[in-house]
N, C-alpha and C positions, 0 to 999 in steps of 0.2 A: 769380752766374750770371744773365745777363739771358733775358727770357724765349723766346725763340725757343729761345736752348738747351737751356733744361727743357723745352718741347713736345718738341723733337726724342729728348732722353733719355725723356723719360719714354713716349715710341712707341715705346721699344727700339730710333731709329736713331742710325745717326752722326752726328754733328755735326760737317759739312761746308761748306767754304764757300761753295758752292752752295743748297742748304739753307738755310742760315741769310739766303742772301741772300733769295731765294726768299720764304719763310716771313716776313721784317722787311716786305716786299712788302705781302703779307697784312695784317698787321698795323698798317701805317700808312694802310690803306685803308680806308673807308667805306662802302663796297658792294662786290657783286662784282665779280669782272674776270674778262676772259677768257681765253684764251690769250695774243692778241695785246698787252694792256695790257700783263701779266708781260714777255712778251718787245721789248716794247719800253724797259723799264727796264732788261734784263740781256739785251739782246744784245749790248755790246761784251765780254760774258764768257760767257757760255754760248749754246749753239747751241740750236736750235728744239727738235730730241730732246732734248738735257737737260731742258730745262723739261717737255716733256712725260713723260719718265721721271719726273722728280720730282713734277711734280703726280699724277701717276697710282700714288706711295707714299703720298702725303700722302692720296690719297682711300684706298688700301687701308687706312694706320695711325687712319683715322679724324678725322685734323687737318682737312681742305678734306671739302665735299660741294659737288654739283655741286647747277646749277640749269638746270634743261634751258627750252628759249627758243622760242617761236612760228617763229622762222625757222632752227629744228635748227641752229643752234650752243650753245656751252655756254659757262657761268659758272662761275666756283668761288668761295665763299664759306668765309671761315675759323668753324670749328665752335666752340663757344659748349666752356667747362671741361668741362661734365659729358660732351659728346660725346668729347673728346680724352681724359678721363680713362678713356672706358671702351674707347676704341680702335675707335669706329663710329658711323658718323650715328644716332641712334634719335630724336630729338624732332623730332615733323611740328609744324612751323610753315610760315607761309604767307610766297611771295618775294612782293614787288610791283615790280613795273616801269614805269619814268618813261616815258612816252612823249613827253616836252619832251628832258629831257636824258639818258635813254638808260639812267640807274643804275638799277641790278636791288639790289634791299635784302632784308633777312633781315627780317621781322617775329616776331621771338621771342613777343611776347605774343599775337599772335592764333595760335590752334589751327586746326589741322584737322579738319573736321566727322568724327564716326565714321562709317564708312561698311560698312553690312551686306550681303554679298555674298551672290547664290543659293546654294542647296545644291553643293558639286561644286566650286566656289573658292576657290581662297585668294590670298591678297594676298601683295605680296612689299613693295611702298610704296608712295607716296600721291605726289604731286608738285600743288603748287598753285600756280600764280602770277598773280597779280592786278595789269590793267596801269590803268592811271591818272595821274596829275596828280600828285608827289610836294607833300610841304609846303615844298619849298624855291621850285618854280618855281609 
């Protein structure tokens, strides 16, 4: 079973060939992408809705979380085992975004600072991203 099909089983979906195309997407990529990236690789098979249906299981079953962007559109990044295995984004780590060549990246090792809210608050999640000079460019 190669791995996109075990993410998909093991999020309790079908293993479809949309899906699996989808999700191989993910996985052969380096940073995030957006909508339009995805749908420029699988529009000569699925339509704008599908990809959006699907991305928007994939962020329910916890496989992609989103990365929200300075110019309110959005990224999806594929979720690192422990998120997929437990079926929901839970590790705050911090995006950085290139501002030479444009890639939004996952920095797993840098945290997010604790953050202690007044009395009367509660938090629901944290969202960081930090833009800059990538080390490629």
């Amino acid at each position: 079973m190669n791995r996109s099909d075990s993410i998909l089983k093991n999020s309790s979906l079908s293993v479809t060939a949309g899906r699996k195309r989808i999700l191989d997407i993910f996985l052969s990529a380096n940073n995030a992408l957006a909508h339009q990236d995805i749908e420029q690789q699988c529009s000569d098979q699925y339509d704008r809705v599908t990809i959006y249906r699907t991305l928007q299981t994939f962020l329910d079953k916890g496989i992609i979380h989103n990365i929200p962007t300075t110019d309110n559109s959005v990224r999806y990044a594929l979720c690192n085992d422990s998120c997929i295995n437990t079926g929901h984004h839970h590790d705050n780590h911090v995006h950085f975004r290139c501002e030479v060549c444009g890639k939004t990246l996952c920095l797993d090792e840098v945290t997010i600072p604790s953050v202690k809210l007044p009395s009367g608050y509660s938090m629901k999640e944290i969202n960081m991203v930090v833009s800059g000079i990538c080390k490629s460019c």
